[in-house]
Rosetta silent file (secondary structure, phi, psi, omega in degrees, C-alpha in Angstrom):
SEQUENCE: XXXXXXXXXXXXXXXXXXXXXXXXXXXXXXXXXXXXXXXXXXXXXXXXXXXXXXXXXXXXXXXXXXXXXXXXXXXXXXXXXXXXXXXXXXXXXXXXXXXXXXXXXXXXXXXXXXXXXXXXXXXXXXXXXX
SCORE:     score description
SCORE:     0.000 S_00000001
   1 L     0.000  -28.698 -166.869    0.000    0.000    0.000 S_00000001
   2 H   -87.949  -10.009  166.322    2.502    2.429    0.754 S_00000001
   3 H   -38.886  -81.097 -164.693    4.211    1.971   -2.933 S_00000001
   4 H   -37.237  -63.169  171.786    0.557    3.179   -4.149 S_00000001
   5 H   -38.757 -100.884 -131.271    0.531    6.078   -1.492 S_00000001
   6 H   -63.819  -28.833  162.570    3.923    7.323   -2.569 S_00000001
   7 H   -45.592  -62.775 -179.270    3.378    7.071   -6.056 S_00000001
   8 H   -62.024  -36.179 -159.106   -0.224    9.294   -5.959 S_00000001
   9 H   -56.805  -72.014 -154.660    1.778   11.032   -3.465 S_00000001
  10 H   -81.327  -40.636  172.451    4.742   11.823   -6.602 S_00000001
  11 H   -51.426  -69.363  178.965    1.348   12.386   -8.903 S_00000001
  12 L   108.687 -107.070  157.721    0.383   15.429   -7.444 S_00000001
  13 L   -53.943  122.424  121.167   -3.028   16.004   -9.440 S_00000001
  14 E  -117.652  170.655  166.511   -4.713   12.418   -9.740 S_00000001
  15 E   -76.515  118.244  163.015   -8.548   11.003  -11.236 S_00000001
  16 E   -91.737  140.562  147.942  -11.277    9.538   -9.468 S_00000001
  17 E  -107.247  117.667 -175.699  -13.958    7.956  -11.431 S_00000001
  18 E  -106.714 -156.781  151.693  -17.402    7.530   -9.696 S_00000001
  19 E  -170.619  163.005 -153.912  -20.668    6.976  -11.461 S_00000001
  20 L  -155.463   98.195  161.757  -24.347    8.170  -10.973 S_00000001
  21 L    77.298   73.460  146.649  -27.288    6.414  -12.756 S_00000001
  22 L    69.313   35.343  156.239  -24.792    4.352  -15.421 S_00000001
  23 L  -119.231  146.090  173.652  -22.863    7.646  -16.047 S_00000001
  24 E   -93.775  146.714  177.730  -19.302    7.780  -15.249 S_00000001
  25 E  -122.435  146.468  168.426  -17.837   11.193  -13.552 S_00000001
  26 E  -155.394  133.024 -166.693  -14.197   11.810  -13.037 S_00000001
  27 E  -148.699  133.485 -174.698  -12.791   14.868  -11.349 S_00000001
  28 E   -60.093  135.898 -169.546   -9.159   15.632  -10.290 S_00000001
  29 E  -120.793  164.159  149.533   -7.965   14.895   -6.727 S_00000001
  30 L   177.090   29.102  174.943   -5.082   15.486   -4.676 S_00000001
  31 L  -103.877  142.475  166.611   -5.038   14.830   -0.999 S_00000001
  32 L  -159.129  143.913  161.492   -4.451   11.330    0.078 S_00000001
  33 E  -102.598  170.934 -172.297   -3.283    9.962    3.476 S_00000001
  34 E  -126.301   91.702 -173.623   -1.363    7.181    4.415 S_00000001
  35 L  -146.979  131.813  173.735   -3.436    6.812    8.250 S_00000001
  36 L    62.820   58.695 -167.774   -3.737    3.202    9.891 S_00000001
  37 L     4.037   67.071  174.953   -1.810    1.791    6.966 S_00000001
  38 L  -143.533  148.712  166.444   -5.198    2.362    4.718 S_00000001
  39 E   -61.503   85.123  175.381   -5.548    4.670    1.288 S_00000001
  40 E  -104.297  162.335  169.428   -7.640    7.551    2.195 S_00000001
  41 E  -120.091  161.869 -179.110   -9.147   10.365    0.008 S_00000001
  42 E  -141.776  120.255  164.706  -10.631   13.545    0.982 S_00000001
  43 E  -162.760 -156.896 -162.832  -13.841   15.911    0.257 S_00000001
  44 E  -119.584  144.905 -176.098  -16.757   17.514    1.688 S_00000001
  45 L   -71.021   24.250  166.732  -19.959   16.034    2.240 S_00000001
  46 L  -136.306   41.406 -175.437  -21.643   18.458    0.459 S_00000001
  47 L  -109.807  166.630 -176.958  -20.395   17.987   -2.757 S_00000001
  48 H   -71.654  -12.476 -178.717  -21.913   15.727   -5.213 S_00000001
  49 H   -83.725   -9.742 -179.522  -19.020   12.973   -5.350 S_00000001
  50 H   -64.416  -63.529 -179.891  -19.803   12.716   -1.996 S_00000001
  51 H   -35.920  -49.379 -155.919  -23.413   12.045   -2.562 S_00000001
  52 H   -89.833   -8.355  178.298  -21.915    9.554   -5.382 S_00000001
  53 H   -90.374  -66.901  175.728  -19.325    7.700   -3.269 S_00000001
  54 H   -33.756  -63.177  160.284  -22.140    6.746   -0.538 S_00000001
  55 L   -10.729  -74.658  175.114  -23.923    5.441   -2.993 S_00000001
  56 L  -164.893  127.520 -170.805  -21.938    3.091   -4.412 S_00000001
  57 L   -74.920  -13.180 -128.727  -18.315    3.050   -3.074 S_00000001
  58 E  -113.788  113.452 -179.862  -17.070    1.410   -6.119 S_00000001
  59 E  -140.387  172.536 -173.097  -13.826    3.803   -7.878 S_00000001
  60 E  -136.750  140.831  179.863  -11.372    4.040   -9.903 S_00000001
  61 E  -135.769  138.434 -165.272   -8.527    6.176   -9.422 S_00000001
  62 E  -116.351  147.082  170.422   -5.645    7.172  -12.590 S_00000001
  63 E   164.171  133.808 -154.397   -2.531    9.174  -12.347 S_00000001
  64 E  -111.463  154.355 -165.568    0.582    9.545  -14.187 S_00000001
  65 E  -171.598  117.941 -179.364    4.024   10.256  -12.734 S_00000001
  66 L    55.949   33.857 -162.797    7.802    9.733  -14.515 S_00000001
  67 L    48.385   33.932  176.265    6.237    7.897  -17.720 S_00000001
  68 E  -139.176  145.392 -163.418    4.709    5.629  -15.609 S_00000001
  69 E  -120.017  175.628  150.866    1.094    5.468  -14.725 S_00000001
  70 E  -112.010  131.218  152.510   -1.341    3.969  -11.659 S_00000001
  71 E  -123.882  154.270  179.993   -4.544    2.704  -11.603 S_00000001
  72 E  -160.305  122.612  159.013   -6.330    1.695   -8.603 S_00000001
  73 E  -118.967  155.744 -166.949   -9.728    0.146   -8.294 S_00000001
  74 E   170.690 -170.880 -166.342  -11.417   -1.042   -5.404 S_00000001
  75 E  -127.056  110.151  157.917  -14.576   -0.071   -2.824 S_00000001
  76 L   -69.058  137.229  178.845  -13.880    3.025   -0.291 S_00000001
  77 L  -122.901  155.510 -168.450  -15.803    3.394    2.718 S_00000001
  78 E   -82.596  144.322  125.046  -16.200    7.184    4.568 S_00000001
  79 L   -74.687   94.254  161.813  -14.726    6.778    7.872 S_00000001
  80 L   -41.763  -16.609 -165.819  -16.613    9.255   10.696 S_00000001
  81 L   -81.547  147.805  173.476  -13.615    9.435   13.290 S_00000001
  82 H   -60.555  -35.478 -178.432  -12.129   12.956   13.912 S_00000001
  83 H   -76.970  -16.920  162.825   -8.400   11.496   13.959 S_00000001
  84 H   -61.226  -40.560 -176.232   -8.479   10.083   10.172 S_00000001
  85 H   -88.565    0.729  152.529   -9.414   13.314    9.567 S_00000001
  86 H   -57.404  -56.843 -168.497   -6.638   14.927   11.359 S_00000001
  87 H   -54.042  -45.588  152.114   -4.451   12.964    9.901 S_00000001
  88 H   -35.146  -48.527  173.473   -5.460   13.855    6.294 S_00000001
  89 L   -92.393   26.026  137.627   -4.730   17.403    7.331 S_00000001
  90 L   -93.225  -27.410  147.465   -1.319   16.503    8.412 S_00000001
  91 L  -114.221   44.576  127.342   -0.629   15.207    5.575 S_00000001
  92 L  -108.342   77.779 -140.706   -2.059   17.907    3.310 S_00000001
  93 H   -84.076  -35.415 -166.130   -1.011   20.837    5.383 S_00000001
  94 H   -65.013  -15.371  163.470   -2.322   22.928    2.325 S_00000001
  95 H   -43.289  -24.415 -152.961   -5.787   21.453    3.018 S_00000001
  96 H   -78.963  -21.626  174.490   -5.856   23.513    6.527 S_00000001
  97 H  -118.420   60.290  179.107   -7.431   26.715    4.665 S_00000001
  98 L  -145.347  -33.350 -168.812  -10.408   25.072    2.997 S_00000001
  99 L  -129.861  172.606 -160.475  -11.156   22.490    5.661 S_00000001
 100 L  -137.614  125.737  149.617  -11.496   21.751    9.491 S_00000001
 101 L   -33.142  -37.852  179.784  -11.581   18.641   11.320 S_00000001
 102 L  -110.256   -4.201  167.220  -14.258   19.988   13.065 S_00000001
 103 L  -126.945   60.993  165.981  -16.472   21.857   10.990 S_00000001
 104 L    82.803   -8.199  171.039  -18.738   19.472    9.496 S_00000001
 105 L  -148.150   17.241 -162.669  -18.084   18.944    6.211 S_00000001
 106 E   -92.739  161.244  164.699  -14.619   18.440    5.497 S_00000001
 107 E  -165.696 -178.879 -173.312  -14.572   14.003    5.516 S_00000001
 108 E  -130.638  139.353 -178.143  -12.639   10.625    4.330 S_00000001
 109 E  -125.068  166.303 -174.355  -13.155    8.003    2.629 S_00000001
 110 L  -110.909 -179.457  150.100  -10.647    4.575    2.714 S_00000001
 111 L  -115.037  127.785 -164.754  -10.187    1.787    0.361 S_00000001
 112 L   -75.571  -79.515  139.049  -12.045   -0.900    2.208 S_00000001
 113 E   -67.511  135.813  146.798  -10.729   -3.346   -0.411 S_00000001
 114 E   148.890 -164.631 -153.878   -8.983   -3.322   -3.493 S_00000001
 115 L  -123.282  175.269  174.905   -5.769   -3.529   -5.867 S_00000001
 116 L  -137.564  115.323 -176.431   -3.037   -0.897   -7.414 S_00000001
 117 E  -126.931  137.314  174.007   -1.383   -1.452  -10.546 S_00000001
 118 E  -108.452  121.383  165.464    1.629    0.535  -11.828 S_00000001
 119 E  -100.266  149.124 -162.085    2.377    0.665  -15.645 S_00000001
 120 E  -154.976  155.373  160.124    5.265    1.741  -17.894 S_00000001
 121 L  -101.035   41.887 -167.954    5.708    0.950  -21.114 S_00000001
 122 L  -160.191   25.030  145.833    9.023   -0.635  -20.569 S_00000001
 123 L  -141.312 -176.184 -153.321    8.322   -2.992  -17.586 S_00000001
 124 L   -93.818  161.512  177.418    5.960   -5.660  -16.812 S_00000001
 125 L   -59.705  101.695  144.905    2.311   -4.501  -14.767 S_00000001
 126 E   -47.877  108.104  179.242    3.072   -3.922  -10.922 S_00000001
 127 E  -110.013  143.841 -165.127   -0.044   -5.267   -8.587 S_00000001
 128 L  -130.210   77.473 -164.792   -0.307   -3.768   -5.456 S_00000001
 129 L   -65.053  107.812 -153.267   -2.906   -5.321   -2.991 S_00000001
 130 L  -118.587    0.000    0.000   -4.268   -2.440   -1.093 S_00000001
């Protein structure tokens, strides 16, 4: 897992892909923690990917780095505790002047389950069991 982290990490900008009524959405991310050796993402409940994550948990996330790429699908679940979401905002420090641990809408989601694969075109498919 922490290959995967450090990688997204080394991204900078990566893609989530949700979907809502059989359409797919994808919108550029770029907080991620490394907390309890789990993947988390970060956004505010009162945005629509939120709404679309709840839903159905089931993503895909893309992001290119050094001519090499990631993908990583699997099923995230939001985690409620205040210390994941400290933890997010210790490791995004730039996060601290859009969101608050404590005020209500900043929140995290994990990957409950699922895999990481790194690609190049000049090595063989990395899998990464997340």
């Amino acid at each position: 897992m922490k290959e995967a982290y450090d990688f997204l990490r080394d991204c900078g900008t990566f893609y989530i892909a949700t979907e809502e009524n059989g359409q797919p959405h994808v919108r550029p991310f770029g907080a991620i923690s490394d907390f309890e050796e789990r993947l988390y993402i970060e956004t505010n409940n009162q945005k629509k990917v939120y709404q679309q994550l709840v839903k159905n948990g089931k993503v895909e996330i893309c992001g290119m780095h050094d001519g090499k790429w990631i993908r990583i699908e699997g099923t995230v679940k939001e985690d409620l505790r205040r210390e994941a979401r400290v933890a997010m905002l210790e490791d995004n420090p730039s996060l601290k002047s859009l969101a608050s641990p404590d005020n209500g809408t900043m929140t995290v989601f994990y990957f409950d389950d699922g895999k990481a694969t790194i690609y190049s075109f000049t090595e063989a498919p990395k899998v990464i069991t997340l």
